[in-house]
C-alpha positions as CSV (number, residue, x, y, z in Angstrom):
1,X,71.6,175.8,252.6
2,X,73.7,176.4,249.7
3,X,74.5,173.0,248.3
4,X,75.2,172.8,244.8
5,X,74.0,168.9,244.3
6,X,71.8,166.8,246.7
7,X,70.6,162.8,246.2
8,X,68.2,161.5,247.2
9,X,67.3,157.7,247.8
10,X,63.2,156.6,247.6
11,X,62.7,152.8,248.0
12,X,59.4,151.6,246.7
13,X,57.7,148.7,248.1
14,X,55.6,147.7,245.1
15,X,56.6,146.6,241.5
16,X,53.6,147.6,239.4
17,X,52.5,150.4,241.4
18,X,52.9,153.4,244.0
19,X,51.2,154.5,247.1
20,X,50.1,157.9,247.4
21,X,52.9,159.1,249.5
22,X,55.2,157.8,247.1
23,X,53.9,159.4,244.3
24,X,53.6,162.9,246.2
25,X,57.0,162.2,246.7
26,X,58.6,161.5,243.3
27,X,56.0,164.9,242.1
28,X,57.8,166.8,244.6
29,X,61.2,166.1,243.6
30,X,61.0,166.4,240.1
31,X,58.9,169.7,240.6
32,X,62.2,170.8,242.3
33,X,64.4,170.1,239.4
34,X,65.4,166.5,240.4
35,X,66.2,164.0,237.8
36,X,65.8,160.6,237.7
37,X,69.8,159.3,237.4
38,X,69.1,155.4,238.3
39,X,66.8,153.2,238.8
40,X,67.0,149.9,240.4
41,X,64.6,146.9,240.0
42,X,64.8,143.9,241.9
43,X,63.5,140.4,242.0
44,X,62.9,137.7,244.0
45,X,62.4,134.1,242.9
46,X,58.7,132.9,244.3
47,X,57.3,129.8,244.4
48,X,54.5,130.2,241.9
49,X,55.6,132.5,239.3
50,X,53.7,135.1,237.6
51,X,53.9,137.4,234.3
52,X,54.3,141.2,235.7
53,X,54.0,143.9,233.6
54,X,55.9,146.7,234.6
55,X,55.8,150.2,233.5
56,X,58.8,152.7,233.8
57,X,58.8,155.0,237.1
58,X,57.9,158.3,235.0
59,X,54.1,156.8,234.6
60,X,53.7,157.5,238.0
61,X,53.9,160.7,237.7
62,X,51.5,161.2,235.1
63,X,48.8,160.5,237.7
């Protein structure tokens, strides 16, 4: 269509991993020259915390 830039928005539901709609995704938008500009990471405070290990959003794409 002729547009120089375009964003694009993906929320995740999961901390510490994808869904495979997710990751097709991410691999599509990156095959198509995207570049990862932000990424957000939120928290909420439960009850009965627990240690997560996180890894950064390019892992899922290794996959």
């Amino acid at each position: 269509m002729g547009f120089r830039r375009m964003f694009v928005v993906r929320v995740l539901r999961a901390l510490t991993k994808v869904n495979e709609s997710d990751r097709v995704a991410l691999s599509f938008y990156m095959g198509c020259g995207g570049k990862l500009l932000r990424e957000y990471r939120g928290f909420r405070r439960k009850a009965k915390p627990r240690k997560l290990d996180i890894p950064p959003i390019k892992e899922f794409l290794s996959g």
